[in-house]
MIDOSE-1310 file (N, C-alpha, C; in nm, 2 decimals, decimal comma, always signed):
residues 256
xxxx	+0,08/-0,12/+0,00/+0,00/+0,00/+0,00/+0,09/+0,13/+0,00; +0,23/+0,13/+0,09/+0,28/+0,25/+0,06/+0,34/+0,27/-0,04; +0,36/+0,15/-0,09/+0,46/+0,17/-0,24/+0,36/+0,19/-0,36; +0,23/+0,20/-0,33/+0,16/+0,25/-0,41/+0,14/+0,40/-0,44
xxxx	+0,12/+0,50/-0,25/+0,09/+0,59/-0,26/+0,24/+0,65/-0,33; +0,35/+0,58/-0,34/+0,49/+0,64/-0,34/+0,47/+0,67/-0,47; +0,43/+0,59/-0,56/+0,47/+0,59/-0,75/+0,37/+0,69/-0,77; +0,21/+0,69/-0,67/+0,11/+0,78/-0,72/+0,25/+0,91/-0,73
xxxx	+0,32/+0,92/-0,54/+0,36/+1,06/-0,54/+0,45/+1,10/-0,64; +0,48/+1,02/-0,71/+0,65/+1,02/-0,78/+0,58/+1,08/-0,91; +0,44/+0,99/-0,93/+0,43/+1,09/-1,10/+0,33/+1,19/-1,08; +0,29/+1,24/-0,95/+0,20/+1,34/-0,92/+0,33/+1,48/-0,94
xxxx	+0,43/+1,47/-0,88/+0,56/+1,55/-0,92/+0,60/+1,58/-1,02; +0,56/+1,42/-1,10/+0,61/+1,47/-1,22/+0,52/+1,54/-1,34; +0,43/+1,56/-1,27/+0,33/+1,60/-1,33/+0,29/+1,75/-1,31; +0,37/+1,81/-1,23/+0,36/+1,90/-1,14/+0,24/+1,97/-1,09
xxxx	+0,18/+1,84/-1,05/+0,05/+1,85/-0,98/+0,04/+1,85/-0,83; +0,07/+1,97/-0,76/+0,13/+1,93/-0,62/+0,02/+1,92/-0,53; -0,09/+1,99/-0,58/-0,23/+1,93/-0,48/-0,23/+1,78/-0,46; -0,23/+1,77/-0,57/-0,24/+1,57/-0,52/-0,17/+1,52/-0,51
xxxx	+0,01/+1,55/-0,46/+0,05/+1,51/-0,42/+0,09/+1,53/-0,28; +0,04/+1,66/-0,27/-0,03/+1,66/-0,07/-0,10/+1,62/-0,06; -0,24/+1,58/-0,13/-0,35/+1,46/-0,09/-0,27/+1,31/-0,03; -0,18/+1,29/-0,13/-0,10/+1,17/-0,12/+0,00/+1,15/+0,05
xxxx	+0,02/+1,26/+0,01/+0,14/+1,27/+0,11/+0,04/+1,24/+0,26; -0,07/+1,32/+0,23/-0,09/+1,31/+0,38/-0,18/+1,18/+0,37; -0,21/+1,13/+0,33/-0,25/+0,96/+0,32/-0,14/+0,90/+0,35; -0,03/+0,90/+0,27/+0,10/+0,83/+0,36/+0,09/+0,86/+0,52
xxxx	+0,11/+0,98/+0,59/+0,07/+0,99/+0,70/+0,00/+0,95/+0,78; -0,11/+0,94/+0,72/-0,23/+0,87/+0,78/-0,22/+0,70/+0,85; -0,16/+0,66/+0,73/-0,16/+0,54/+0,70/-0,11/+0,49/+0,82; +0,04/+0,57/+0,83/+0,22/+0,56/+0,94/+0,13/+0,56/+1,07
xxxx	+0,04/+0,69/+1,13/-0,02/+0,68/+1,24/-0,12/+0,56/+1,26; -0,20/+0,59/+1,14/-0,28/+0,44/+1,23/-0,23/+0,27/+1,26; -0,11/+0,28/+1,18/-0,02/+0,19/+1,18/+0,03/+0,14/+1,34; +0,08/+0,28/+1,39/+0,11/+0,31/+1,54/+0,02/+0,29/+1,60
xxxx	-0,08/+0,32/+1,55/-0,20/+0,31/+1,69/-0,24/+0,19/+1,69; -0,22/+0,08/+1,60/-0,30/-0,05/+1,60/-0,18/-0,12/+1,65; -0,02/-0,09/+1,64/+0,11/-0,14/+1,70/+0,03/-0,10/+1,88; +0,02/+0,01/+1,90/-0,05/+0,03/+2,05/-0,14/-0,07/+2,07
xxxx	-0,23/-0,03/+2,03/-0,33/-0,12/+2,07/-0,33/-0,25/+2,12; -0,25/-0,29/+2,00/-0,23/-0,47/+2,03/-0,15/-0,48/+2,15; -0,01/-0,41/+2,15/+0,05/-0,41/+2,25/-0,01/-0,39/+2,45; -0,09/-0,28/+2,39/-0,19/-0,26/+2,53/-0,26/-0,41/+2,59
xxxx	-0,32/-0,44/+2,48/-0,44/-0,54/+2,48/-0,35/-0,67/+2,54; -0,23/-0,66/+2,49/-0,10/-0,77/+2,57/-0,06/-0,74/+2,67; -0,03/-0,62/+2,71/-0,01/-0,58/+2,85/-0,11/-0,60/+2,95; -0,26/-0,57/+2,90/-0,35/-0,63/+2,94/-0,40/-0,79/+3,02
xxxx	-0,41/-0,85/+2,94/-0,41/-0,99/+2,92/-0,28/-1,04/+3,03; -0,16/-0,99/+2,98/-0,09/-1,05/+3,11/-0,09/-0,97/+3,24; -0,15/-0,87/+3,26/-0,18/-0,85/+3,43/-0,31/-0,93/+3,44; -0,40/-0,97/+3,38/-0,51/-1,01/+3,39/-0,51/-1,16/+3,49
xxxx	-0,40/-1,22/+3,36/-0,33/-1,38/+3,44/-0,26/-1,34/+3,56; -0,19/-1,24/+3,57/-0,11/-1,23/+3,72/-0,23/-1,21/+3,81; -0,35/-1,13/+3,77/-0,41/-1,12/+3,90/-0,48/-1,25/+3,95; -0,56/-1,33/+3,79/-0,63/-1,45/+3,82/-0,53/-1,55/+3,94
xxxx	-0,40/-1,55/+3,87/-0,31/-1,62/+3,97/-0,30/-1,63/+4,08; -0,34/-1,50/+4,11/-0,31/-1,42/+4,27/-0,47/-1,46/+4,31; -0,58/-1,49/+4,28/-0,70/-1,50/+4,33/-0,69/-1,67/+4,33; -0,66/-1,74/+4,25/-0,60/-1,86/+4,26/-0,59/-1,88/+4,40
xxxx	-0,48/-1,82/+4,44/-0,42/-1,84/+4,57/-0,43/-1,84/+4,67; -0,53/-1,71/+4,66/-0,66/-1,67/+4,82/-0,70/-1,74/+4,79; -0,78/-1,80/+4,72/-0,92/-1,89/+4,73/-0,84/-2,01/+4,83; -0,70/-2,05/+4,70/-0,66/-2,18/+4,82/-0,64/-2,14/+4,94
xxxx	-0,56/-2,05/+4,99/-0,58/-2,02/+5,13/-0,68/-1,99/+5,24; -0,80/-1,96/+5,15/-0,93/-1,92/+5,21/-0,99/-2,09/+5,23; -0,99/-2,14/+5,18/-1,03/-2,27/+5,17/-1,00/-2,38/+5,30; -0,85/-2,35/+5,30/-0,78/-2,39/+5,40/-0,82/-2,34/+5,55
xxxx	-0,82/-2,19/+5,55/-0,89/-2,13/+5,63/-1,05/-2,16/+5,69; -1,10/-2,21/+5,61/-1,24/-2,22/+5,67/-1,21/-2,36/+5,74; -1,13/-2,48/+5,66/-1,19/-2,60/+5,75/-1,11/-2,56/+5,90; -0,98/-2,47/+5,90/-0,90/-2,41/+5,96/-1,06/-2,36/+6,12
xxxx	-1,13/-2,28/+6,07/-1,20/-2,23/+6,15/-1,29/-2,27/+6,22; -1,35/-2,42/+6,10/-1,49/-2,46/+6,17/-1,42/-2,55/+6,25; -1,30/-2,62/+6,26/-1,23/-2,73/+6,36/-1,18/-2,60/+6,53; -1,19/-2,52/+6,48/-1,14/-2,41/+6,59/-1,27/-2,33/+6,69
xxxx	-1,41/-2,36/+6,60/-1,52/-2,34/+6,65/-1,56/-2,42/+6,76; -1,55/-2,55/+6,71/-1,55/-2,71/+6,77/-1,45/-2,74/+6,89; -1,33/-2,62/+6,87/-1,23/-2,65/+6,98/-1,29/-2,57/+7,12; -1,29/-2,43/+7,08/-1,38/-2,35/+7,16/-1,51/-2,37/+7,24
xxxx	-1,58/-2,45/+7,16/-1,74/-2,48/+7,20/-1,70/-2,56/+7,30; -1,57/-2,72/+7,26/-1,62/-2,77/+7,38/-1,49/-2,75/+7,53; -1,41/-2,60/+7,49/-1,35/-2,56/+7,58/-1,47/-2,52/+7,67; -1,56/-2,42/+7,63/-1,68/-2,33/+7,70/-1,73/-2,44/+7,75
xxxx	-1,78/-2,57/+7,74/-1,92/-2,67/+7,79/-1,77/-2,78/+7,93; -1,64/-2,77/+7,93/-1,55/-2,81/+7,98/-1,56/-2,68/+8,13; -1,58/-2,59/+8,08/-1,53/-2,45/+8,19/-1,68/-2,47/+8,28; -1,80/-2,47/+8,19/-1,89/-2,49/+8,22/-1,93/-2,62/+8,34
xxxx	-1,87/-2,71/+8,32/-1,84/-2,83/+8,40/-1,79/-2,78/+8,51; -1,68/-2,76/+8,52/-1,59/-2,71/+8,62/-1,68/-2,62/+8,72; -1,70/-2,51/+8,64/-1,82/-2,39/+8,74/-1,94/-2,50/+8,80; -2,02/-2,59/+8,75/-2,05/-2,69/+8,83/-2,01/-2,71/+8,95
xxxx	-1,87/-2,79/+8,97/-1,79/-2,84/+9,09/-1,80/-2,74/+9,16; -1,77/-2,61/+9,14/-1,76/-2,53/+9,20/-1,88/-2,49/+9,27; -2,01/-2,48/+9,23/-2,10/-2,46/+9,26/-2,22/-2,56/+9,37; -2,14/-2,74/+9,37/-2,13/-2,80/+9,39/-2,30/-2,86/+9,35
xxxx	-2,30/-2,88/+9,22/-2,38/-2,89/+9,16/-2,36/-3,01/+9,12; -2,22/-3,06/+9,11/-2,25/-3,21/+9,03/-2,10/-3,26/+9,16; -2,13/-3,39/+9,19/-2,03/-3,47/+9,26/-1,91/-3,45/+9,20; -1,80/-3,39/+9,29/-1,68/-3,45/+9,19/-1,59/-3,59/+9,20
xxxx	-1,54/-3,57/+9,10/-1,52/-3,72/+9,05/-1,35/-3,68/+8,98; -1,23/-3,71/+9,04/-1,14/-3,67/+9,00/-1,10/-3,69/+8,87; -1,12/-3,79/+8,79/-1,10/-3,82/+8,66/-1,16/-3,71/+8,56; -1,32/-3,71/+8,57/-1,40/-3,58/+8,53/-1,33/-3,46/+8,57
xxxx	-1,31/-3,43/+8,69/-1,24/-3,28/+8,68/-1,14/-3,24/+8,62; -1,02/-3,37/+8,59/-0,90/-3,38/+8,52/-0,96/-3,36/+8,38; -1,00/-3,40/+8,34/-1,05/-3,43/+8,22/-1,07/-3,27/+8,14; -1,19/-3,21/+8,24/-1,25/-3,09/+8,18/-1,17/-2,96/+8,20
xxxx	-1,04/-2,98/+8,30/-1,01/-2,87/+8,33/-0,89/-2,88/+8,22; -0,81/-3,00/+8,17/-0,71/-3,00/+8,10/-0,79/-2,95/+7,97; -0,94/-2,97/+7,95/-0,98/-2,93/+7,83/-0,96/-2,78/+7,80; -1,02/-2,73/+7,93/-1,00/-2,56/+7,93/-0,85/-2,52/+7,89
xxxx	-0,79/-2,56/+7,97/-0,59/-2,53/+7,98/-0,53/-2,54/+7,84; -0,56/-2,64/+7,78/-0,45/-2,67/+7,66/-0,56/-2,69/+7,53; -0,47/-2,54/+7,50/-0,56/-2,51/+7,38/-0,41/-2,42/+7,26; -0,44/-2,40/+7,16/-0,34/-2,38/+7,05/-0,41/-2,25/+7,02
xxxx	-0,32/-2,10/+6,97/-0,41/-2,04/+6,94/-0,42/-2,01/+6,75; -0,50/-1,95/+6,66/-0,58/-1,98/+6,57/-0,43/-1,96/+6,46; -0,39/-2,00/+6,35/-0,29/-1,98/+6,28/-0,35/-1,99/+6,14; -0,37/-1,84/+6,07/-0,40/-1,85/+5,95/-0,32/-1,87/+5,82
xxxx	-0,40/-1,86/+5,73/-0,32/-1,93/+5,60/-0,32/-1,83/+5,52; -0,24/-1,67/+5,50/-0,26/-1,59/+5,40/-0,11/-1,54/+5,31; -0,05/-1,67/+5,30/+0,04/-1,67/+5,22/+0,05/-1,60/+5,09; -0,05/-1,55/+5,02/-0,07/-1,55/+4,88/-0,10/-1,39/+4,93
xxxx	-0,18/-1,41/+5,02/-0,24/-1,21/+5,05/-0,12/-1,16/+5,11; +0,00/-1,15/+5,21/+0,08/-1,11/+5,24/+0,23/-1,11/+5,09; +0,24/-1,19/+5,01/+0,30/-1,15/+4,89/+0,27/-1,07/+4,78; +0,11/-1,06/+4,79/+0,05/-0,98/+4,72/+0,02/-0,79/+4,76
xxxx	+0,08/-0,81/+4,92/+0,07/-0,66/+4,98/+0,26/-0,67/+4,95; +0,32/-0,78/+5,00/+0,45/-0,69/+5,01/+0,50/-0,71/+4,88; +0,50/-0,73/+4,75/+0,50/-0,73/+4,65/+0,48/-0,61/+4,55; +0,33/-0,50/+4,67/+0,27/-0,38/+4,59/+0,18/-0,42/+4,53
xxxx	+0,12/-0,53/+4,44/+0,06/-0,55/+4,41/-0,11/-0,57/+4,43; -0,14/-0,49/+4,54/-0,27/-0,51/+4,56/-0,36/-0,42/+4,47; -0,29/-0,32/+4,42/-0,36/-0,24/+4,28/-0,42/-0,33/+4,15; -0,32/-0,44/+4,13/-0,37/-0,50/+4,03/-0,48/-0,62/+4,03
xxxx	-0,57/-0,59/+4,16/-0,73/-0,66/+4,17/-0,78/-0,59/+4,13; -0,87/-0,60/+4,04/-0,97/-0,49/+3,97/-1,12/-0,51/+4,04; -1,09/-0,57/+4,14/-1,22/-0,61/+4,19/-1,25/-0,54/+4,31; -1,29/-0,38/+4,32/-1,29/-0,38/+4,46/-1,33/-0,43/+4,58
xxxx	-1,48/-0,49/+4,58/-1,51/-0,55/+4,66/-1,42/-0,60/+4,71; -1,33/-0,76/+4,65/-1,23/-0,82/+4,67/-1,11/-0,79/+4,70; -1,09/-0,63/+4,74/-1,00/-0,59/+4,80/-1,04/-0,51/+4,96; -1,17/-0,48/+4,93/-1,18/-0,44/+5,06/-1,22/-0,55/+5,17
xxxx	-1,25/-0,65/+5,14/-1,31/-0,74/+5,21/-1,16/-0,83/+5,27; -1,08/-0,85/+5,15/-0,97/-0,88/+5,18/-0,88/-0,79/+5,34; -0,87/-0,66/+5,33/-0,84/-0,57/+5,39/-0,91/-0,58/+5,55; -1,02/-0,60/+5,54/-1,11/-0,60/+5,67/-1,10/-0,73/+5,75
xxxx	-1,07/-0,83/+5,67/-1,06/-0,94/+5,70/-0,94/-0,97/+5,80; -0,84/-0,87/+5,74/-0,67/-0,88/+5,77/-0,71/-0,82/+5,94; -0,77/-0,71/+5,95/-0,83/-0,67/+6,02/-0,90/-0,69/+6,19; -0,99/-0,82/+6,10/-1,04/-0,94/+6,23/-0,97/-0,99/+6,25
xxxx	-0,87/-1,04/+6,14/-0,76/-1,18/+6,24/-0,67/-1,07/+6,30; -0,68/-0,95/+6,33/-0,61/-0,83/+6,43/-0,65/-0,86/+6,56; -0,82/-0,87/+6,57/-0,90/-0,90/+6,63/-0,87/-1,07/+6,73; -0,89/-1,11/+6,62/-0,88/-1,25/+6,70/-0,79/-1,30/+6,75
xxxx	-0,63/-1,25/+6,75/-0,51/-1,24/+6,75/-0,50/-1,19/+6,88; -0,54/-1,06/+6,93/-0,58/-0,99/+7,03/-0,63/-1,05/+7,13; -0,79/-1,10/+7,08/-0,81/-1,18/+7,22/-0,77/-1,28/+7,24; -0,67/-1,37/+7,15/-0,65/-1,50/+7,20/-0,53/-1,45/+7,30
xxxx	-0,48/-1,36/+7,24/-0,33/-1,29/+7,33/-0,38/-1,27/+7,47; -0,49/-1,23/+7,46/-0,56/-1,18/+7,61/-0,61/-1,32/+7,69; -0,67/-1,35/+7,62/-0,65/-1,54/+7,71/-0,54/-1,57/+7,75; -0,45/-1,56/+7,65/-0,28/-1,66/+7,71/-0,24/-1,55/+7,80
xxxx	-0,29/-1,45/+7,83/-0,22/-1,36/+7,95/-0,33/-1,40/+8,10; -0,44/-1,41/+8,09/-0,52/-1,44/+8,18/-0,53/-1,56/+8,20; -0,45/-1,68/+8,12/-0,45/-1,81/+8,22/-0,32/-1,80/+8,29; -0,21/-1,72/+8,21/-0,07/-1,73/+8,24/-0,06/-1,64/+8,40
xxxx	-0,15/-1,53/+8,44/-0,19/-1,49/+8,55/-0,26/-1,57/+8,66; -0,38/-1,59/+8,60/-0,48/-1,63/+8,68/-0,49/-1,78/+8,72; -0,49/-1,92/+8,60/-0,52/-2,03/+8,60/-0,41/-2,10/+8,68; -0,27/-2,08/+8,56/-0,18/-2,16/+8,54/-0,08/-2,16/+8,69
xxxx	-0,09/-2,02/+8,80/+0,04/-2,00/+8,90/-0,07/-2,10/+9,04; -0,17/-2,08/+8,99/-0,29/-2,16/+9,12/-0,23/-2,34/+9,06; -0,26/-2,37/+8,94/-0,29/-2,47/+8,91/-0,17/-2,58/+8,96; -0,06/-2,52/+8,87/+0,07/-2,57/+8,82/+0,12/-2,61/+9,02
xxxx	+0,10/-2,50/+9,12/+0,17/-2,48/+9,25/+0,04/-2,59/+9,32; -0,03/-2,64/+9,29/-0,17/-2,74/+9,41/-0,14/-2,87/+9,32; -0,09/-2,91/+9,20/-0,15/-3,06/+9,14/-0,01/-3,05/+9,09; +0,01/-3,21/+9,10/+0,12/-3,28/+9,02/+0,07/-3,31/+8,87
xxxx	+0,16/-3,19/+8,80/+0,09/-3,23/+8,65/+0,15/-3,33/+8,56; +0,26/-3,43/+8,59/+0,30/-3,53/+8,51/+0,18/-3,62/+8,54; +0,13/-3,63/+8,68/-0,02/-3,74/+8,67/-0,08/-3,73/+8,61; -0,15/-3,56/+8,57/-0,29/-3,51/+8,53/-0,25/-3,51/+8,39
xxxx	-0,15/-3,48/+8,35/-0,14/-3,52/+8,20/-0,13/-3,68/+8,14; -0,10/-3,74/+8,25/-0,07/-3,93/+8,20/-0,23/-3,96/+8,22; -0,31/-3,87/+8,30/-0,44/-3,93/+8,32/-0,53/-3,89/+8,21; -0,49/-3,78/+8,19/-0,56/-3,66/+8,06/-0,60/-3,76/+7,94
xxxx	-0,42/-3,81/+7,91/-0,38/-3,85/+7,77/-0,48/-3,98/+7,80; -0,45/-4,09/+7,88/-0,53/-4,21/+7,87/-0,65/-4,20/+7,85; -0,73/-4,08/+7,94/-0,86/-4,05/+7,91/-0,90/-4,05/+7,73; -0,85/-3,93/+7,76/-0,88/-3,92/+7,54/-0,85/-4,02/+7,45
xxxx	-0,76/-4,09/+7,52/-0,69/-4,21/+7,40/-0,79/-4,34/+7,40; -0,88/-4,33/+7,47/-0,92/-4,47/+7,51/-0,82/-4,56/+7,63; -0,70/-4,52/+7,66/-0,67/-4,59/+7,74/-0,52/-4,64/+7,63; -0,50/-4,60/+7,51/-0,45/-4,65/+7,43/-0,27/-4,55/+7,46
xxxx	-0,26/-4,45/+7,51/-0,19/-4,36/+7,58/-0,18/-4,34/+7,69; -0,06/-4,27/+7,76/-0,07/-4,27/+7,86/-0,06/-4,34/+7,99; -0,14/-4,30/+8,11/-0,18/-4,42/+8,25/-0,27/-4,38/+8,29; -0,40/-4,42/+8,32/-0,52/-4,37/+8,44/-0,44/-4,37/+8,55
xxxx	-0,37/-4,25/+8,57/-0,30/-4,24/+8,69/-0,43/-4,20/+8,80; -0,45/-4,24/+8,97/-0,51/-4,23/+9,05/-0,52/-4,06/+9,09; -0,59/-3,99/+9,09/-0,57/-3,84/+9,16/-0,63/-3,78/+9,23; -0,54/-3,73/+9,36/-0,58/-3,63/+9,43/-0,70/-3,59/+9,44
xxxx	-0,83/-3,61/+9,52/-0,91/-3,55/+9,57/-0,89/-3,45/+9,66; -0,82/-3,46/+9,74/-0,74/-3,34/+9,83/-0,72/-3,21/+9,73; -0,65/-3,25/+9,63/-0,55/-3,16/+9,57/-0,66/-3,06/+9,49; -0,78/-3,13/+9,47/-0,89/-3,10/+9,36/-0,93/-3,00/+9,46
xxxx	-0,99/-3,05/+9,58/-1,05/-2,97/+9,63/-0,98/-2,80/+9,73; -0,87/-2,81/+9,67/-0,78/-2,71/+9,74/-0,84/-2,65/+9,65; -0,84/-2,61/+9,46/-0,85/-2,59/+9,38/-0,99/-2,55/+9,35; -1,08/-2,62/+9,38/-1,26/-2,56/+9,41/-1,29/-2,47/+9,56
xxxx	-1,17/-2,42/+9,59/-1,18/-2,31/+9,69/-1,11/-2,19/+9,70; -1,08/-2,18/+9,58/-0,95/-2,08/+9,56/-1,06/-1,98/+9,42; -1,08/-1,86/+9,44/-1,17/-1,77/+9,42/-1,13/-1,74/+9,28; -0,99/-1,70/+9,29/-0,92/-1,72/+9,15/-0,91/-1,78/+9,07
xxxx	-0,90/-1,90/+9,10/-0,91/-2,03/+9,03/-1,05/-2,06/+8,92; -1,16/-2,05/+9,00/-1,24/-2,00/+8,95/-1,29/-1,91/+8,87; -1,26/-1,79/+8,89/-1,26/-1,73/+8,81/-1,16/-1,72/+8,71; -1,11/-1,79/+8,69/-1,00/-1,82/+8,55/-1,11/-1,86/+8,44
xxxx	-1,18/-1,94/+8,52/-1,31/-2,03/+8,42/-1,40/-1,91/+8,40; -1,46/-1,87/+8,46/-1,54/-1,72/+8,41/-1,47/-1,68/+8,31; -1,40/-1,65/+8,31/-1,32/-1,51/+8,20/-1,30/-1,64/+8,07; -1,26/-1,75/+8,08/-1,18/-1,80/+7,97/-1,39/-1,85/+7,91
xxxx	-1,45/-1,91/+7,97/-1,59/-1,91/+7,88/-1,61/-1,73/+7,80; -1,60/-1,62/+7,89/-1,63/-1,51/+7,85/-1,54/-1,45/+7,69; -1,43/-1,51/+7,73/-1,30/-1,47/+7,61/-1,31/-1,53/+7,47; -1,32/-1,72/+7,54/-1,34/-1,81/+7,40/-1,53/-1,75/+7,35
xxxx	-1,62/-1,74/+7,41/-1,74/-1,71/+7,34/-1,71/-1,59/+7,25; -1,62/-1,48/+7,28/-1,58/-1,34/+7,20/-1,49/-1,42/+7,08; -1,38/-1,54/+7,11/-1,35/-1,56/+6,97/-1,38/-1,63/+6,91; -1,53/-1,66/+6,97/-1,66/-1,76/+6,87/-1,71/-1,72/+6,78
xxxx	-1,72/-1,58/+6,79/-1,80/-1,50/+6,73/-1,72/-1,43/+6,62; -1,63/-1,39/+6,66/-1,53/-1,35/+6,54/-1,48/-1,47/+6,47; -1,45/-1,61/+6,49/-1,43/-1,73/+6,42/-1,60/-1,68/+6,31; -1,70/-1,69/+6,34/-1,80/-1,68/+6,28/-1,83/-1,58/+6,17
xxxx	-1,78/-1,45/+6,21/-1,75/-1,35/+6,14/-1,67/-1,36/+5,99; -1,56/-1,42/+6,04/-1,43/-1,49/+5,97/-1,49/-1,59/+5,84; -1,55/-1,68/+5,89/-1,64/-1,77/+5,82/-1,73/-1,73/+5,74; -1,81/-1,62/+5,72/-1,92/-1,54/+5,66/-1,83/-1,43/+5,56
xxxx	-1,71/-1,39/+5,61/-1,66/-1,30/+5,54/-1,61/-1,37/+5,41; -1,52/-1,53/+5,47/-1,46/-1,60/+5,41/-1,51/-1,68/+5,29; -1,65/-1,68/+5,31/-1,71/-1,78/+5,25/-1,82/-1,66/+5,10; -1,81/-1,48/+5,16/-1,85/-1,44/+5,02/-1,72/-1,36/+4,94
xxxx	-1,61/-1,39/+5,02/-1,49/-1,39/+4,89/-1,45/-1,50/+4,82; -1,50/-1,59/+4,85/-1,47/-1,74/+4,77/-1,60/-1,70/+4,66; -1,72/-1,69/+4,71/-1,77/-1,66/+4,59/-1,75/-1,52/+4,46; -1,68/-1,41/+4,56/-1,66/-1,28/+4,45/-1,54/-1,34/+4,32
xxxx	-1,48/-1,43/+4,41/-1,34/-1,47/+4,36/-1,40/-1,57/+4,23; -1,50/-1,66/+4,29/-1,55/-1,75/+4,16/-1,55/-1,69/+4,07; -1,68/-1,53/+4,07/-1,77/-1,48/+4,00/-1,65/-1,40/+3,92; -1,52/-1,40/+3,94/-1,40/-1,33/+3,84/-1,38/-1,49/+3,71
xxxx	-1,35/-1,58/+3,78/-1,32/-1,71/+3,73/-1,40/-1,72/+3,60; -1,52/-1,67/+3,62/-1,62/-1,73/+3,51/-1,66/-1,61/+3,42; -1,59/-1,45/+3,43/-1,56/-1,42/+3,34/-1,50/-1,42/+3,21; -1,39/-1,52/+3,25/-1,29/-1,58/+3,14/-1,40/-1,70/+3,05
């Protein structure tokens, strides 16, 4: 095509017809730009396309992590619930509502005591902040939810911190100083195992009962039902949040 407008120009000169060979000329021009702009274009539309994959990639990854996360939370729900119905027990004894029975009180109090606290999975979201790249989600929703979320587990982090300071005070300096805990743990473990762990080591009724008269003591169980039900609710929070970024995240997926 340009070597066409060239021969038009060549005998438009020679013709010394210079109007139309500024018609010409600026058709050559024409041509050179839109040339550029469709070299743009394509090039854009490729620059495109590959941030597109980098972000699908990056939502790839939360989903897997969110995923992980949930069964993550609903096993942490289940841990909590039956810490609170264990404390619950306890405040029983205390109340002397139900007989105690040393195996039972070992049982429900190690339930309260030994607990792990919550360890998320946001491997893919922390590479994607320290990376800079959190611009390149085009999905706001999916960034602010992401953001808020980061947020709660501030939250949940918080009060689990505040439990491990209120047993480390309150439970553990009563506990650890009245009961031989190599027994209560050999009795703990046989308990849960079936017997397959461990020893049903014999224990301390004495020891128990020093323990159901100690004010403090007690109240360790108050506060830790009061604490785990606050990180029941934020596990739940967590779970509701979790469960409509897995869907925003689909609803990108099935764009493609």
């Amino acid at each position: 095509m340009i070597k066409f407008f060239r021969k038009i120009r060549q005998k438009t000169i020679t013709d010394n017809k210079f109007s139309k060979y500024l018609f010409y000329a600026i058709g050559e021009i024409i041509l050179v730009v839109i040339g550029i702009l469709i070299a743009l274009a394509i090039n854009n539309n490729n620059g495109e396309r590959k941030t597109r994959i980098k972000e699908l990639n990056y939502l790839s990854g939360i989903k897997s992590d969110l995923n992980l996360n949930l069964i993550e939370l609903k096993t942490y729900i289940t841990i909590r619930e039956k810490s609170m119905n264990s404390a619950e027990t306890i405040l029983g004894f205390f109340k002397n509502k139900k007989e105690v029975i040393p195996d039972e009180f070992n049982l429900h109090n190690l339930n309260v005591q030994i607990w792990y606290p919550f360890k998320k999975n946001d491997n893919t979201y922390q590479e994607l902040i320290n990376s800079g790249n959190l611009a390149i989600l085009s999905n706001d929703s999916i960034k602010n939810i992401l953001l808020n979320m980061h947020l709660v587990y501030k939250q949940i982090a918080f009060l689990e911190t505040h439990m491990q300071y209120d047993f480390k005070n309150y439970m553990y300096p009563i506990y650890f100083s009245t009961t031989d805990l190599e027994s209560d743990i050999s009795n703990y473990t046989s308990q849960v195992s079936n017997g397959t762990k461990g020893v049903r080591t014999v224990l301390s009724k004495e020891k128990i009962e020093i323990l159901l008269n100690n004010q403090t003591f007690k109240n360790s169980f108050v506060l830790s039902i009061f604490n785990n039900n606050r990180v029941v609710v934020e596990y739940k929070n967590m779970i509701i949040m979790t469960e409509k970024l897995i869907d925003l995240i689909d609803s990108e997926f099935k764009k493609e």
